[in-house]
Every structure is written in C-alpha cells, then in structure tokens.
PAVO-160676 format. One record per residue: residue in three letters; x, y, z of N, C-alpha, C in turn; residue number from 0. Coordinates in steps of 0.001 Angstrom, whole numbers. Layout:
PT   residuo       nc1       nc2       nc3      cac1      cac2      cac3       cc1       cc2       cc3   num
PT       Ala         X         Y         Z         X         Y         Z         X         Y         Z   NUM
...
END
This chain:
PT   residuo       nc1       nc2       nc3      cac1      cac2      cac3       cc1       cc2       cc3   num
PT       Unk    -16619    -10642   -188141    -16063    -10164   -186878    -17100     -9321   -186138     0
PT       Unk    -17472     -9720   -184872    -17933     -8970   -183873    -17696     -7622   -183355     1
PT       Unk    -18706     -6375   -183308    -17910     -5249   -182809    -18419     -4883   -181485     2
PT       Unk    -18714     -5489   -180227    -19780     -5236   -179228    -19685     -3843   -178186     3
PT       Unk    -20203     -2717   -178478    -19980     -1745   -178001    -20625     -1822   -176850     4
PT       Unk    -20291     -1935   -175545    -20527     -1689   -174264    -21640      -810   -173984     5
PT       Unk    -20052       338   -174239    -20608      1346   -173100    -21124      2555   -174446     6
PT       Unk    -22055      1935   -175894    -22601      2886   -176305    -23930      2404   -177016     7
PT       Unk    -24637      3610   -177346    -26216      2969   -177236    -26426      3760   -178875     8
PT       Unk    -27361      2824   -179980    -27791      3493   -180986    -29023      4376   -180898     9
PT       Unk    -29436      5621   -181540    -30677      6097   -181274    -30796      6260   -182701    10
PT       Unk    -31956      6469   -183631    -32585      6253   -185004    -33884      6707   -184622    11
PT       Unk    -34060      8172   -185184    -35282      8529   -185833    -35894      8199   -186368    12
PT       Unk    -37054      7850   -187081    -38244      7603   -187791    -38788      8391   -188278    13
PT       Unk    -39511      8264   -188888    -40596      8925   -189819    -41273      8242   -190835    14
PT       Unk    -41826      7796   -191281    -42781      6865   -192603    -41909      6214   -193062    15
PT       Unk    -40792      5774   -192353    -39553      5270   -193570    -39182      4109   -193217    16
PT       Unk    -40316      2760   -192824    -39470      1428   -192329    -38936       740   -192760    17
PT       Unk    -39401       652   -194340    -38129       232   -195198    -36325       750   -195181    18
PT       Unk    -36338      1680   -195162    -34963      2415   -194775    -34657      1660   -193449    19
PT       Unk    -35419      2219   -192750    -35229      1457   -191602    -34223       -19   -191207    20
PT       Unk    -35256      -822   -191594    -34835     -1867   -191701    -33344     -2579   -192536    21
PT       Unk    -33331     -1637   -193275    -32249     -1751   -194410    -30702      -822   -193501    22
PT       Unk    -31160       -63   -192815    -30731       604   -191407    -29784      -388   -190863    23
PT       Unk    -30559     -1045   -189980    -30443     -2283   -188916    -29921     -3597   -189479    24
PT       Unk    -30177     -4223   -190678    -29667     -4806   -191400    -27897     -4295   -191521    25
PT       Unk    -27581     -3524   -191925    -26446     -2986   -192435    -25576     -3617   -191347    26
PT       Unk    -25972     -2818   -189423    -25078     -2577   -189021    -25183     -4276   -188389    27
PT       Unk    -26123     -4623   -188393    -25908     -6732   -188122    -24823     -7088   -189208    28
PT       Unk    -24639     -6984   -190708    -24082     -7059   -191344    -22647     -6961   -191166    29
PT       Unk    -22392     -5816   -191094    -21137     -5151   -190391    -20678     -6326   -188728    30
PT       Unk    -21688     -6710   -187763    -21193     -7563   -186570    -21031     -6141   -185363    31
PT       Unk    -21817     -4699   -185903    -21515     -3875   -184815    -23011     -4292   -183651    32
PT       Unk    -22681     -4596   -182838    -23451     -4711   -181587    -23601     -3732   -180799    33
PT       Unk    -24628     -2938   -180582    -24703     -1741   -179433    -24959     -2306   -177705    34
PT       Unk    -25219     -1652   -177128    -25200     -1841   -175532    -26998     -1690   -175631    35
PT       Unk    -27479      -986   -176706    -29253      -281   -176750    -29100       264   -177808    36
PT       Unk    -30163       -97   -178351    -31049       558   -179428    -32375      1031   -179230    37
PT       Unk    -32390      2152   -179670    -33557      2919   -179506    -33995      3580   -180529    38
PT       Unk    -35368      3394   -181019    -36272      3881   -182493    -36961      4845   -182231    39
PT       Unk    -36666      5917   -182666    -37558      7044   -181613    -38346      7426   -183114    40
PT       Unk    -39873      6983   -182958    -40949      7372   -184105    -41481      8448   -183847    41
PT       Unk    -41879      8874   -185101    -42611     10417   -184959    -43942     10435   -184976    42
PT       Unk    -44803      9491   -184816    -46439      9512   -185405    -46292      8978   -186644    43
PT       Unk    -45432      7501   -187105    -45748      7233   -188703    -47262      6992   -188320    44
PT       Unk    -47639      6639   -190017    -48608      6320   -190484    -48786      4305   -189845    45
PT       Unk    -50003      3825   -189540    -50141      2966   -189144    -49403      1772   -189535    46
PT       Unk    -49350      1876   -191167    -48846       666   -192223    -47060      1000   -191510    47
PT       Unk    -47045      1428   -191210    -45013      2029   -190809    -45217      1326   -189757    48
PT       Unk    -45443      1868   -188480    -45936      1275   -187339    -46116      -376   -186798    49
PT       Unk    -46404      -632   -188279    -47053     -2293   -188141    -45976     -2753   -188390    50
PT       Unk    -45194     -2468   -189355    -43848     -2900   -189431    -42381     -2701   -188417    51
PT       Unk    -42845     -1575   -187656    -42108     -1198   -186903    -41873     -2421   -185092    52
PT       Unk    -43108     -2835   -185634    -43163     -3889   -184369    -42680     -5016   -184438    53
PT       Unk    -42870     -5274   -186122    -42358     -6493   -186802    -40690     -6650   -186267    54
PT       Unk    -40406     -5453   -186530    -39057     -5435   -186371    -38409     -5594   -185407    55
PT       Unk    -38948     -4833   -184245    -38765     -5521   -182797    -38090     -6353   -182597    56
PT       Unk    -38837     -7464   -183081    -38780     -9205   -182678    -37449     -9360   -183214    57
PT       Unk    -37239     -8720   -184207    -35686     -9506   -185057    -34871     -8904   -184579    58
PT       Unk    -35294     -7231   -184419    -33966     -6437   -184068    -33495     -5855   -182474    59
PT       Unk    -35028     -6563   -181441    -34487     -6473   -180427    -34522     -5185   -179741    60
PT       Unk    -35373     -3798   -180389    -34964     -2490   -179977    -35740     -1933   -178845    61
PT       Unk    -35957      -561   -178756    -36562       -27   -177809    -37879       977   -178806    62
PT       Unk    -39006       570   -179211    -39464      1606   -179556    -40191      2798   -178996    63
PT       Unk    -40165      4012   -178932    -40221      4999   -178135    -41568      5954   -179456    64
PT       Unk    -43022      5911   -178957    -43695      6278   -180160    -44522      7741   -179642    65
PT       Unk    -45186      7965   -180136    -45849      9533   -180457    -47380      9374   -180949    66
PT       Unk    -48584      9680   -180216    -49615      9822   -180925    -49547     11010   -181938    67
PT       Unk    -48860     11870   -182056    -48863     12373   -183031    -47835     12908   -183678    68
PT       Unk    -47443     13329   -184835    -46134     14048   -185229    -46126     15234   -184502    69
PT       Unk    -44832     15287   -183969    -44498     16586   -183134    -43019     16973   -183452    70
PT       Unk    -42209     16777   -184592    -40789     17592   -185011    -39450     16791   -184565    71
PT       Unk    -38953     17008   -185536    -37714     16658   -185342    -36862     16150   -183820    72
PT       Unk    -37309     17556   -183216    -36487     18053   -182077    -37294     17185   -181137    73
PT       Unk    -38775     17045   -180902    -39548     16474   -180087    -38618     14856   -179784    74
PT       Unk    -38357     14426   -181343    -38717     12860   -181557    -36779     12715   -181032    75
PT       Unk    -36214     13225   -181109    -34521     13397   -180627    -34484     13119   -179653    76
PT       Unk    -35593     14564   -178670    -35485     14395   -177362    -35690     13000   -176527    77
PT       Unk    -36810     12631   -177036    -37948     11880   -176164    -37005     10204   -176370    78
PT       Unk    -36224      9715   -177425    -34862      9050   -177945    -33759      8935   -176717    79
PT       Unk    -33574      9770   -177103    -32129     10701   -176370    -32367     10498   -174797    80
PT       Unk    -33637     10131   -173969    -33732     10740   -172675    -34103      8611   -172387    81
PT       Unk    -34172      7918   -173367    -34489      6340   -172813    -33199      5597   -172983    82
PT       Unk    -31989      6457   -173189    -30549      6243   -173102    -29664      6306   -171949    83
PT       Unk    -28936      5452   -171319    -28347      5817   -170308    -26470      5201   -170450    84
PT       Unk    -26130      4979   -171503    -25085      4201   -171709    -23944      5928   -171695    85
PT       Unk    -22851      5531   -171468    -22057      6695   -171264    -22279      7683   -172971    86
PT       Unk    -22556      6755   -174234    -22201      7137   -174986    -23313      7442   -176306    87
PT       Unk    -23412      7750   -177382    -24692      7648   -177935    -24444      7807   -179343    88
PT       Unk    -24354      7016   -180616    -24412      7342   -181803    -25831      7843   -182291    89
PT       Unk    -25936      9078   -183188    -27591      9454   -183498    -27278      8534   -184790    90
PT       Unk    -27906      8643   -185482    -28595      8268   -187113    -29517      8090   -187498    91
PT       Unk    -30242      8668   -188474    -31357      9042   -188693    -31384      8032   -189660    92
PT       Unk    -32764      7892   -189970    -32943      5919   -190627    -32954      5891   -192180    93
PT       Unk    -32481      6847   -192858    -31562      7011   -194208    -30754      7225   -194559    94
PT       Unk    -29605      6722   -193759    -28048      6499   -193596    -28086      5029   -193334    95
PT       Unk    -26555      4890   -194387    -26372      3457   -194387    -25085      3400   -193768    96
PT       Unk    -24231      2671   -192711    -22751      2981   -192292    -21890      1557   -193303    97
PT       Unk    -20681      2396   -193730    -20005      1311   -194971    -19219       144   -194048    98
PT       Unk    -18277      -660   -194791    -17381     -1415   -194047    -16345      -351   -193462    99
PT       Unk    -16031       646   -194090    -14926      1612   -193178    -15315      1667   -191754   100
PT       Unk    -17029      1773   -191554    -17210      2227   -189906    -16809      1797   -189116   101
PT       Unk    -16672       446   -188686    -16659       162   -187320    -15158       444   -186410   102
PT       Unk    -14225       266   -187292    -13122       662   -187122    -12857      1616   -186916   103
PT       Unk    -13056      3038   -187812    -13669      3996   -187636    -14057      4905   -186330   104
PT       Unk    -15158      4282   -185873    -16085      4004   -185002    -14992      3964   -183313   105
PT       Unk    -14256      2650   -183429    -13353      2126   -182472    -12712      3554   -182294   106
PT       Unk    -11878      3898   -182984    -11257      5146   -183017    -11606      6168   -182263   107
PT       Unk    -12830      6592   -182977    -13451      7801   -182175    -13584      7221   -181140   108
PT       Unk    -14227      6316   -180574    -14893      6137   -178838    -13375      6509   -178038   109
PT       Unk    -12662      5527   -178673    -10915      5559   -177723    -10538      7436   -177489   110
PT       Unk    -10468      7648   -178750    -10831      9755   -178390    -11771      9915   -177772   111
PT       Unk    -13206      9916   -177549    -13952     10196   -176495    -13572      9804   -174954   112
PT       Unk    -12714      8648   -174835    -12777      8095   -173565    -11382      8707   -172992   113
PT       Unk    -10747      9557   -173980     -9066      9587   -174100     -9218     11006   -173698   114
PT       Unk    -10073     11641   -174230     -9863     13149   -174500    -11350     13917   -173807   115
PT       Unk    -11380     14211   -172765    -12438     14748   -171340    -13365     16061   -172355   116
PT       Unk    -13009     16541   -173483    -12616     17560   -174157    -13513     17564   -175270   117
PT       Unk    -13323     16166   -175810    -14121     16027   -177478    -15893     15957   -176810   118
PT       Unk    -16902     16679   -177203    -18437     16540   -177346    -18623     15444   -178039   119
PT       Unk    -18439     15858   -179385    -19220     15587   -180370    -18139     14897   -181999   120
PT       Unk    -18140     13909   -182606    -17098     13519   -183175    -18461     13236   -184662   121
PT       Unk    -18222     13621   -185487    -18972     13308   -187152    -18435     12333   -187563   122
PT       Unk    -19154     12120   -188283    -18835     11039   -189301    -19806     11339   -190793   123
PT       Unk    -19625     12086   -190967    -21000     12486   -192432    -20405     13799   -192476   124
PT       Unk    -20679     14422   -193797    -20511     15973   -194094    -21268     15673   -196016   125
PT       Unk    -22208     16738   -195785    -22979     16739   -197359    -22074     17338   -197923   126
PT       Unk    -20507     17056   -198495    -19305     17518   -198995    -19500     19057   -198985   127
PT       Unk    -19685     19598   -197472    -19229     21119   -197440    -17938     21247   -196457   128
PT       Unk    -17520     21890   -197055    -15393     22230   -197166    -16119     23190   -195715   129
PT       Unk    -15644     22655   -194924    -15299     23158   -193547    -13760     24129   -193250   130
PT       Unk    -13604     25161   -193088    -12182     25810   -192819    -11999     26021   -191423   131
PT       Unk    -10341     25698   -191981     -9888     25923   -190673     -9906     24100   -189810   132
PT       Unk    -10106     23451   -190903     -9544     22088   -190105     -8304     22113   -189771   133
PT       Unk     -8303     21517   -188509     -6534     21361   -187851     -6779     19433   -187687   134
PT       Unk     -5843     18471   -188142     -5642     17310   -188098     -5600     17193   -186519   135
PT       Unk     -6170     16034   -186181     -6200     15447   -184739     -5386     13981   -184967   136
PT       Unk     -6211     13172   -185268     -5504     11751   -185024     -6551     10663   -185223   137
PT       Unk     -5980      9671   -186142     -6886      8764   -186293     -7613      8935   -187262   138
PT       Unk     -7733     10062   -188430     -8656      9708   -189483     -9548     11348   -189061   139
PT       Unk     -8569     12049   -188153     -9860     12986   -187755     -9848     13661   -187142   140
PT       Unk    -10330     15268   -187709     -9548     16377   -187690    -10905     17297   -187078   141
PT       Unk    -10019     18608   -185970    -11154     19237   -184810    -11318     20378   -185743   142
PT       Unk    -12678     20821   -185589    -13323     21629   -186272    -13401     23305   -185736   143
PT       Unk    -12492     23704   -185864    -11861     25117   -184595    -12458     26219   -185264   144
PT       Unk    -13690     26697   -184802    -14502     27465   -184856    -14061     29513   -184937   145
PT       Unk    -13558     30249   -185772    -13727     31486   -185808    -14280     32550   -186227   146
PT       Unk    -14693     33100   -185526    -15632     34164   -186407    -15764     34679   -187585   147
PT       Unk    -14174     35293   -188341    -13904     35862   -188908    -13684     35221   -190193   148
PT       Unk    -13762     33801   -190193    -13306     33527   -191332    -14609     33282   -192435   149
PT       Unk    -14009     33342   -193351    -15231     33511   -194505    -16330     33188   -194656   150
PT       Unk    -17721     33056   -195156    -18695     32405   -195887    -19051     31741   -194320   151
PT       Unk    -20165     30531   -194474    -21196     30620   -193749    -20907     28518   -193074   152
PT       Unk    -19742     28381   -193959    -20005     26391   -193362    -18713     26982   -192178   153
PT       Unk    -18437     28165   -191558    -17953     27978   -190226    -18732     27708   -189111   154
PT       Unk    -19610     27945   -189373    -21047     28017   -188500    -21466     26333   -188040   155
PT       Unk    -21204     25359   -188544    -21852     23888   -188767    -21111     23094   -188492   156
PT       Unk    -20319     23047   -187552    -19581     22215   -186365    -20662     21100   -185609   157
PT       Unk    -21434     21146   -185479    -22500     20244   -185415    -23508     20265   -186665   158
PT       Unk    -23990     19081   -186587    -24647     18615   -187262    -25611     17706   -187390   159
PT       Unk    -26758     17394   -187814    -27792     16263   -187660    -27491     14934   -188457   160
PT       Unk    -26580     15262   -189051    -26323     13961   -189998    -25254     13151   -188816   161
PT       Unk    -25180     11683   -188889    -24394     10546   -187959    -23042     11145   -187443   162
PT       Unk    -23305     11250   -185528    -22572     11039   -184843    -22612     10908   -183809   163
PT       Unk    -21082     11223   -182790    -21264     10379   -181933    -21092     11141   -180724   164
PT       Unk    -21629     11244   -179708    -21654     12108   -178477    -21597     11483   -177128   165
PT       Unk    -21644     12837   -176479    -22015     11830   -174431    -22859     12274   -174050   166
PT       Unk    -22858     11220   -172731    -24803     11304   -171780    -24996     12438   -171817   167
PT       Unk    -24202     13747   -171691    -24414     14700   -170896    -24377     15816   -172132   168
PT       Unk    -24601     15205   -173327    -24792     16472   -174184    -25938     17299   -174058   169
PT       Unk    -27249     17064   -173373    -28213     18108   -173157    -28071     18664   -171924   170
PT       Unk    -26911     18149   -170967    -25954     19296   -169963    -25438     20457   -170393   171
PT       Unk    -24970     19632   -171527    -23547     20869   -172056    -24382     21653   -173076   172
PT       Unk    -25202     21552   -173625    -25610     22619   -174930    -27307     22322   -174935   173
PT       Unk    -28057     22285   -174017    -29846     21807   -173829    -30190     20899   -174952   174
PT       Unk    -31460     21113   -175309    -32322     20451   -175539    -32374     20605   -176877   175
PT       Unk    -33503     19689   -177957    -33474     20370   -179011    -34846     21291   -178805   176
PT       Unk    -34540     22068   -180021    -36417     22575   -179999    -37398     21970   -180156   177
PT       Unk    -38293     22354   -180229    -39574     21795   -180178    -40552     22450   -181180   178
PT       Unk    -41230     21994   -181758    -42468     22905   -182406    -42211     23769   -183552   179
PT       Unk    -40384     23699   -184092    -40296     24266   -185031    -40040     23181   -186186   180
PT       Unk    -39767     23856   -187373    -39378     22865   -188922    -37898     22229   -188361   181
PT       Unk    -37502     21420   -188852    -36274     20706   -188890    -35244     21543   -188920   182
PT       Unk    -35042     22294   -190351    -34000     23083   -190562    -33662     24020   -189298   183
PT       Unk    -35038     24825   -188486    -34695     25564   -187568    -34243     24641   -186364   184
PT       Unk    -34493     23310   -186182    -34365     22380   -184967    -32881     22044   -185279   185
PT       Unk    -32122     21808   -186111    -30755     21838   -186367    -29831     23059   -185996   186
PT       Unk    -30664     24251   -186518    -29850     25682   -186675    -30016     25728   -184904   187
PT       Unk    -31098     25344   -183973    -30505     26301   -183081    -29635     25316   -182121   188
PT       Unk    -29321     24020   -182519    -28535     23117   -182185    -26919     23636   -182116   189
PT       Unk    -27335     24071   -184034    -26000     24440   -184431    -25131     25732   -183651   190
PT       Unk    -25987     26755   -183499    -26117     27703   -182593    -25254     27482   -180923   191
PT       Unk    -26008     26825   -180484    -25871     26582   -178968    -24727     25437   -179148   192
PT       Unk    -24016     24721   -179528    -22851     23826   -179733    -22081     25040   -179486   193
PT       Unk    -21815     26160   -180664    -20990     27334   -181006    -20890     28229   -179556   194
PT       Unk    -22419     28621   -179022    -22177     29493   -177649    -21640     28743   -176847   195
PT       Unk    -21704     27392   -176664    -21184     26872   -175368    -19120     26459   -175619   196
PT       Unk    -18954     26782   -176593    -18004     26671   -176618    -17385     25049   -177177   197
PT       Unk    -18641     24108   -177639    -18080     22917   -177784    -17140     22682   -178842   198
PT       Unk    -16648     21194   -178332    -15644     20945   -179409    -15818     19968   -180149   199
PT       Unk    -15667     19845   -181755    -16508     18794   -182467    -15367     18574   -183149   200
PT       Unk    -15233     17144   -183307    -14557     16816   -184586    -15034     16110   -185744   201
PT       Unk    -14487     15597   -186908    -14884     15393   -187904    -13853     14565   -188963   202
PT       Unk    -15032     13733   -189355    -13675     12222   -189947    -13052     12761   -191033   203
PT       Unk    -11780     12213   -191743    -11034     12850   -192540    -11415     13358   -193973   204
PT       Unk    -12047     11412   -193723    -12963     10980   -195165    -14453     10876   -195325   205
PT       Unk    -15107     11131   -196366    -16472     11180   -195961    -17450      9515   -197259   206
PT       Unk    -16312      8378   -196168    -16509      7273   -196552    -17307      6294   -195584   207
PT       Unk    -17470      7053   -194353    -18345      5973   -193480    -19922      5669   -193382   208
PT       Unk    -20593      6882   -194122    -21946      6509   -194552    -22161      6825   -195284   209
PT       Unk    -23546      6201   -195980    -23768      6727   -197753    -25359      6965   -197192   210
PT       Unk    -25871      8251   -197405    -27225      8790   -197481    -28311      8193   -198331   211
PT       Unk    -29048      7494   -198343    -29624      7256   -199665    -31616      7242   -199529   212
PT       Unk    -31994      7453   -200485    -33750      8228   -200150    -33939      7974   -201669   213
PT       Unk    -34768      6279   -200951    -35347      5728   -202463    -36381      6346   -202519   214
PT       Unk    -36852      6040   -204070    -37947      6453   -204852    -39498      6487   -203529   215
PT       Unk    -39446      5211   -202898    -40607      4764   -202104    -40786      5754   -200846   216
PT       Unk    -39655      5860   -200410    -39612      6752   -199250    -38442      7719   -199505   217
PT       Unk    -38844      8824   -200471    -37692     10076   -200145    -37798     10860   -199004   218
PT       Unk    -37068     11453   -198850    -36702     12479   -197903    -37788     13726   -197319   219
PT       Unk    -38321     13388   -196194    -39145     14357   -195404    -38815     15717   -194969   220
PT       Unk    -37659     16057   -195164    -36960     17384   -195314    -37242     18466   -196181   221
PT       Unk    -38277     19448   -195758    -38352     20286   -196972    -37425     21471   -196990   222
PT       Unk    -36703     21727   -197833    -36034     22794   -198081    -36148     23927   -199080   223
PT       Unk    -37305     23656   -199879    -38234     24359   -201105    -37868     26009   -200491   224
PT       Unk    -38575     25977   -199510    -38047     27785   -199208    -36919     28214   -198806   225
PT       Unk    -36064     27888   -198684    -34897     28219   -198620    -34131     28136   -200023   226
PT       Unk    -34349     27215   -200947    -33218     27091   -202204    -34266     28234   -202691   227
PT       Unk    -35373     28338   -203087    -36318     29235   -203897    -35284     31009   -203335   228
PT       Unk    -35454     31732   -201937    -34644     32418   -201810    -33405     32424   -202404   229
PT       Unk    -32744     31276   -202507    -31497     31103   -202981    -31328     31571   -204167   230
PT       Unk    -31982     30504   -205140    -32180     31360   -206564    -32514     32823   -206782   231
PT       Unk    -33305     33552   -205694    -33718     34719   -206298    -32274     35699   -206325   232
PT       Unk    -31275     35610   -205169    -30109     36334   -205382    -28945     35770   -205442   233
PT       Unk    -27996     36762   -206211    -26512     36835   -206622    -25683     35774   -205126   234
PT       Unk    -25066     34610   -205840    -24545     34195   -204978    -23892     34405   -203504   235
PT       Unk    -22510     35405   -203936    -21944     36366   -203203    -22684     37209   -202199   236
PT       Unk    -23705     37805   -202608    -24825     38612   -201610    -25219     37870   -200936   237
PT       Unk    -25718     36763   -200964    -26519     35916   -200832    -25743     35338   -199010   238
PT       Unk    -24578     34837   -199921    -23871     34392   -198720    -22922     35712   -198129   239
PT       Unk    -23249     36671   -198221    -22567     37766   -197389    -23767     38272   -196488   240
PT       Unk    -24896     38135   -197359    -26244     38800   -196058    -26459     37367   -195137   241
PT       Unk    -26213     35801   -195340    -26382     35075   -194588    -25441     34861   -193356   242
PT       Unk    -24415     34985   -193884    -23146     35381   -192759    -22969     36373   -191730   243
PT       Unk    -23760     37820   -192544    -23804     38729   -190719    -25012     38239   -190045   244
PT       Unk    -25788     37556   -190955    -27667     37456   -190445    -26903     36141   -188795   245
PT       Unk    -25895     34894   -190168    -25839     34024   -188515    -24941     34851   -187098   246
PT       Unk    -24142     35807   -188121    -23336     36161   -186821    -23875     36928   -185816   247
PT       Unk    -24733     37513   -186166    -25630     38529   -185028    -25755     37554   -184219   248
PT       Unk    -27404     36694   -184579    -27661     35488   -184056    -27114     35005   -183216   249
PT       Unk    -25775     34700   -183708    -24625     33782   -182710    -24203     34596   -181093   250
PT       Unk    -24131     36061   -181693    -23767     36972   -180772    -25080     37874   -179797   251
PT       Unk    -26347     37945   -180093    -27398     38369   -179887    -28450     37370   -179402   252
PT       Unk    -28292     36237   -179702    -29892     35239   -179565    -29349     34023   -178461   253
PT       Unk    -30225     34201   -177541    -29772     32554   -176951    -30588     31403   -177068   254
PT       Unk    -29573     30685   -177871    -30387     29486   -179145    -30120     27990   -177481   255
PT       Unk    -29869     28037   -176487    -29468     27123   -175337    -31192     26956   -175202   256
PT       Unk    -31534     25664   -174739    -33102     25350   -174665    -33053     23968   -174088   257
PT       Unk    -33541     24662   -172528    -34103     23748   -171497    -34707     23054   -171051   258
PT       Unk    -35820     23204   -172022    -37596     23030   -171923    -37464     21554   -171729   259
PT       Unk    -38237     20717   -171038    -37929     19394   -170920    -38986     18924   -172336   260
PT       Unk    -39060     17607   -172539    -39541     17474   -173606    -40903     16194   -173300   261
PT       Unk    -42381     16676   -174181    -43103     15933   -174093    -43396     14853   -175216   262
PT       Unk    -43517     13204   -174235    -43448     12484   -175302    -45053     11905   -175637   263
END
C-alpha cells in the first residue's frame, strides 16, 4: 500500500553514515511512504560517504544539500530545513529506522497538525525517558504540558532531536538552531527556546514507531563521554537536583531563541 504525503517533505542528516543511510530510505520505500521532497542534508562526510551519497541519488531521487566542511549539527539542520517548502516536515536523522506501525501513525499526526492551529511539534521516538505530566490527546498521543515545578529534569525535553514532525514556520516560532556548538548543546538550546516560546509538543503513546540502531561499521557520532564521566562522579539525587535548578535558571535567565541565519 501506497502512503503519498503531499503536503510533507523528509529532511535526514548525514554524517559518515551511508550505509545507515541507505538502509534509511530503503525502509521507508518498503513501508510505500512517499514524501512530497526529500532532502539529505550532509555534514562534510568523508569522500568514500559522498561517493555513495550520489549513488543514491539516482535510486532515491533526493535533494542533496552538502558542506565543504563539517560545521555541527545545528549548521547541517539549518541549511536542510531552509531547501524545504512543503507546509510540513518530518526530521530523521539517518540512524533511525521507522517500523510498520508508522505510516498510519504518521496519517494521524498530520490530520492533528492540519486539525489543531496549536500542535508545533508531534514525536515519535523517546530514549524510554518517563516524561510527567502526560495528559492523553487522541490517536495514540498524548501533549506534553510543560511545568516548572514538577520534579527531576525529563520536564525540560518536550522537544527533541530524535524523529518528528513539525511546520514551515518552526524557525518563526522558536529560531534557528545553533551553530558552532557540540550537538548536545545544539539540542539543549532547541530544547530551551521550544519551552520559552511557549510551544506545544506532543508525543506518541508507544515508543514502537522507530528503532535506533548504530552498527558496528558506523556507530554513533554523538559524544557524550563528558557528561556520563560527571555523572559518575556524583550521588544520583544531587546530581539531578544541581541539574534541575542549573536548567531552571537557564530557562528563566538565558535567551536560548537564535536568529542568526545560517551558512551553507
């Protein structure tokens, strides 16, 4: 069965990973989901990536959008994100696989996006962290209602970099990403500025529509070494009680909103 999405466009990061890639794009032919545009937004792979990346083209028809050099997370989003013009935009980064649950799934959310003037941003992924304070919406999928007060630190992560689904006008409503910093900080001040602007995110019931996976050949370009290393050095509880006023200042003190247009 055919799923031909109109009025929405795929965007897929890169990085040294065209095998994933491909195994990417494969999936969602598999599945019969058809986008309106696809767009490969590379970071400066390495040439041997690159060569394959063209290969792919031909079969898969995309837009590749490239970089003489690696320039971050946030750079390679932007520069993606801005050769899109379809009302609508799924991200996914090219080590996510979407299951047979998605497309249906998928249908769902857009009908809430097109239904509800209201919803930003709709997930589909969560690295199984227990979000509080879910209130059920409809369809498999429940809004992520943001308060200060409530405990520990996954209130904060209403957005997210892992697969979903948004509109044209999300660098209206909450800017740009950063630029020039590590990943983790190009997420956090995402995560940040979603929270100041007041957006509204939801999030699927089940966390059955994609499976993450980072073979042996190409693992995961994400370093997080300094952050778990801190982790280990203190008492859990502390740990996440000094991280919790550290984001709430932040949230209340820093303006994480970022305008900067982006160079590709």
């Amino acid at each position: 069965m055919m799923h031909l999405l109109e009025s929405s466009s795929l965007l897929i990061t890169h990085y040294n990973r065209s095998a994933s890639l491909e195994r990417l794009l494969r999936s969602f032919r598999d599945l019969g989901v058809v986008f309106a545009k696809v767009v490969v937004s590379d970071d400066g792979s390495q040439p041997e990536h690159l060569e394959k990346l063209t290969q792919l083209q031909l079969d898969y028809k995309f837009q590749l959008v490239t970089t003489p050099i690696n320039k971050g997370l946030g750079n390679n989003i932007n520069k993606g994100q801005d050769r899109i013009t379809t009302p609508y935009t799924l991200y996914v980064q090219e080590d996510f696989l979407p299951t047979a649950a998605f497309p249906q799934a998928f249908a769902r959310a857009l009908n809430m996006m097109e239904q509800e003037a209201s919803i930003d941003l709709i997930r589909f992924y969560n690295h199984d962290l227990v979000y509080p304070g879910l209130r059920p919406f409809r369809d498999g999928f429940s809004d992520m209602s943001f308060r200060v007060f409530r405990p520990g630190t996954a209130k904060f992560f209403c957005y997210s970099d892992t697969p979903h689904l948004r509109r044209h006008d999300f660098f209206k409503r909450f800017g740009r990403y950063s630029e020039g910093v590590k990943a983790i900080k190009c997420e956090k001040g995402m995560v940040m500025s979603v929270l100041q602007a007041k957006g509204r995110c939801l999030i699927a019931d089940k966390n059955d529509l994609f499976v993450h996976e980072n073979s042996e050949d190409e693992p995961s370009t994400q370093d997080y070494s300094a952050f778990f290393r801190i982790r280990r050095l203190i008492p859990g509880p502390i740990f996440t009680a000094a991280w919790t006023v550290k984001l709430t200042m932040q949230l209340f003190f820093h303006k994480y909103r970022n305008d900067q247009e982006a160079f590709s």
